[in-house]
C-alpha positions as CSV (number, residue, x, y, z in Angstrom):
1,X,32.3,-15.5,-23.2
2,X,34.2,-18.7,-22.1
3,X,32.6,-22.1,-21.6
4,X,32.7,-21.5,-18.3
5,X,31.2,-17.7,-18.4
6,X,28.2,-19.4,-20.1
7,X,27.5,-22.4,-17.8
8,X,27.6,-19.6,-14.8
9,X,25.2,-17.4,-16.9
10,X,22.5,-20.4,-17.5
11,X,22.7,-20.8,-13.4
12,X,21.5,-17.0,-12.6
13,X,18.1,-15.6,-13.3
14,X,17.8,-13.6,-16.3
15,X,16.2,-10.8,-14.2
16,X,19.7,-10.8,-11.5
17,X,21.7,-10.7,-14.2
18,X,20.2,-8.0,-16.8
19,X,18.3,-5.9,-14.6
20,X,19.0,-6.4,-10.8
21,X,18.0,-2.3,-9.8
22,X,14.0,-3.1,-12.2
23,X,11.5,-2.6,-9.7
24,X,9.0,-4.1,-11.6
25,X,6.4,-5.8,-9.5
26,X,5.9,-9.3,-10.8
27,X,9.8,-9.9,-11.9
28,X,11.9,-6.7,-10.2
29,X,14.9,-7.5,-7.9
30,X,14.8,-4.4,-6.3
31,X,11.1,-4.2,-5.7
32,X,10.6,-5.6,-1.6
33,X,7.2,-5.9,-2.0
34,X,6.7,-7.5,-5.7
35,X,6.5,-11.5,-6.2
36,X,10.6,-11.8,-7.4
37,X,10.1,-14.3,-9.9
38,X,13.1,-15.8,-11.2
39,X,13.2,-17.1,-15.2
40,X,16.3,-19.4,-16.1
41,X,17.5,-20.3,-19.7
42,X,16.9,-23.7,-20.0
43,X,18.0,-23.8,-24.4
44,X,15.4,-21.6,-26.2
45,X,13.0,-21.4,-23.1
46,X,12.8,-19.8,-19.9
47,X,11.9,-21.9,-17.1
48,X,10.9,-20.6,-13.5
49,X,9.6,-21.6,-10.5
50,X,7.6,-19.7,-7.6
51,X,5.9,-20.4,-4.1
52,X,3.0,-18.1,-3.4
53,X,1.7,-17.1,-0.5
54,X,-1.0,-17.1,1.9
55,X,-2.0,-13.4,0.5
56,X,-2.0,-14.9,-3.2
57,X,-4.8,-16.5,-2.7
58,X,-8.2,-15.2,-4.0
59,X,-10.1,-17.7,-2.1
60,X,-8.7,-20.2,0.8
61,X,-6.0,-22.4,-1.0
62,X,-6.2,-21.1,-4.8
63,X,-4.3,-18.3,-6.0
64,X,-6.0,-15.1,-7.7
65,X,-5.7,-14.4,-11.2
66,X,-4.3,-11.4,-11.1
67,X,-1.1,-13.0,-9.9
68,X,-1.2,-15.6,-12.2
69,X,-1.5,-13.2,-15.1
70,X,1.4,-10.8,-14.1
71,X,3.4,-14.4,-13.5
72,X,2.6,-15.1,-17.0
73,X,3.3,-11.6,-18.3
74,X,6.7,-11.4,-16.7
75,X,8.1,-14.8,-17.3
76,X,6.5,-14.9,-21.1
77,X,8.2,-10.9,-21.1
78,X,12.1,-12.0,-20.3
79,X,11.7,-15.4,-22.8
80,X,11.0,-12.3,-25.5
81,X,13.7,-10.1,-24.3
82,X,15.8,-13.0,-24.1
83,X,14.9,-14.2,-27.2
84,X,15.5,-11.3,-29.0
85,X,19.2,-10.8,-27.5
86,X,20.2,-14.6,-28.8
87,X,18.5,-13.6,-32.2
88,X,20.0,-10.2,-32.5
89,X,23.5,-11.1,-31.0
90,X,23.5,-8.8,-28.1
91,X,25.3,-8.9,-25.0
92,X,22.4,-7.2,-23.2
93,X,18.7,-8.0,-23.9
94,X,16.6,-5.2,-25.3
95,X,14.0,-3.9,-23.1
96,X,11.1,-5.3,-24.1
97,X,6.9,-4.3,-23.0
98,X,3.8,-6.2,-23.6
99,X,1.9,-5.1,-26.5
100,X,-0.8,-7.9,-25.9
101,X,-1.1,-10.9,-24.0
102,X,-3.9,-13.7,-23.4
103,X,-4.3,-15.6,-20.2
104,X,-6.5,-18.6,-20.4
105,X,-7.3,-20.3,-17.0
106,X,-7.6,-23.6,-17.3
107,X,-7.9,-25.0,-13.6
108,X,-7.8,-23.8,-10.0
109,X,-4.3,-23.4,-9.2
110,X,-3.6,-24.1,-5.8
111,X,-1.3,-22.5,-3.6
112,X,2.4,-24.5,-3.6
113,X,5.1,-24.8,-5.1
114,X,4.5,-23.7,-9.4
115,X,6.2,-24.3,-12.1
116,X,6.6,-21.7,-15.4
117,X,7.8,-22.5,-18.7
118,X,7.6,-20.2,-21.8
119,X,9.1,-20.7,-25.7
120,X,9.1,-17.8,-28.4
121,X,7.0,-18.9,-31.7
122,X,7.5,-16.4,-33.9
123,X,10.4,-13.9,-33.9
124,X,11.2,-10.6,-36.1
125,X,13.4,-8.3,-35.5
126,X,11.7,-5.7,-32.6
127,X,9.4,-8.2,-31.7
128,X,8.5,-11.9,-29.9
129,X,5.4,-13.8,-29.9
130,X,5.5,-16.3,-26.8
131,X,3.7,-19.1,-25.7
132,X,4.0,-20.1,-22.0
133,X,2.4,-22.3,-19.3
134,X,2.1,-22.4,-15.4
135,X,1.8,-25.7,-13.5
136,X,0.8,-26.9,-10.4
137,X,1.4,-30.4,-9.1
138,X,2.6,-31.3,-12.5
139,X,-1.4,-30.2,-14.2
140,X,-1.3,-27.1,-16.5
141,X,-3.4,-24.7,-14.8
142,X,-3.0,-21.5,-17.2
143,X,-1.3,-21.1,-20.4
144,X,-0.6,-17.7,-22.3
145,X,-0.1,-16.4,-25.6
146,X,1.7,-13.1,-25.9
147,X,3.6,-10.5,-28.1
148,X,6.4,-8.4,-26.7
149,X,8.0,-5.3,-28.7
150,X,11.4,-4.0,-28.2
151,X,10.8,-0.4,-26.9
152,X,13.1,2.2,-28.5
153,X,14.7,5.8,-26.9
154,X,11.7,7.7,-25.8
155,X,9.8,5.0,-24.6
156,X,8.8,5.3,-20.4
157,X,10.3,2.0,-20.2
158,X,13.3,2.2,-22.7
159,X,16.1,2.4,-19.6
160,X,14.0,0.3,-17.0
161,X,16.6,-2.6,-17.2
């Protein structure tokens, strides 16, 4: 890939480039309905941000937890996959699944603009251990630890991306 292949790559979301027909709920281009997040390389971690709305929230102004964990999930799921392409020299990242993940909320998050920032820890060869945060108004509100296994032929999810 040229120099200038590479600087256009870093600019797109991981998810628009690698899997733009996933319908995936927290991180699917093709799903209307699902929260669209968008993860950016940013050296060896994925950055994103997101805006959620009004029907986020769990209670007025803070947003549930079960969107913060799927945010979590996805982002902390593409920094594995992505991970895992860089490590393995692929041109395509390997579809990757959750195998565990922990979600720790620290603080209310309330509803604005967020921030998301993952890094892998520890790497093998079908697998990524990630650690990731989400901010709001510059505060960590939740952090997760997860692992993430590359799925192989067979797998439900093997051809999702």
């Amino acid at each position: 890939m040229t120099e200038a292949g590479k600087q256009e790559a870093s600019e797109q979301a991981v998810q628009d480039r690698y899997a733009p027909h996933n319908e995936c709920f927290g991180c699917g281009p093709a799903n209307a309905r699902g929260l669209r997040l968008k993860s950016y390389a940013s050296g060896d971690e994925l950055v994103a941000s997101f805006t959620p709305e009004p029907h986020h929230q769990a209670f007025p102004g803070v947003l549930n937890g079960g969107i913060i964990g799927a945010l979590l999930d996805c982002h902390s799921n593409w920094t594995a996959a992505y991970t895992l392409m860089k490590a393995g020299g692929l041109d395509v990242p390997p579809c990757t699944v959750t195998a565990d993940f922990h979600v720790k909320l620290r603080a209310p998050t309330r509803l604005g603009p967020l921030s998301l920032r993952a890094r892998p820890v520890q790497t093998s060869a079908d697998r990524c251990t990630v650690d990731a945060e989400l901010s709001a108004d510059g505060k960590v509100t939740a952090t997760c630890r997860g692992t993430f296994v590359a799925v192989k032929p067979g797998h439900p999810a093997y051809h999702r991306w």
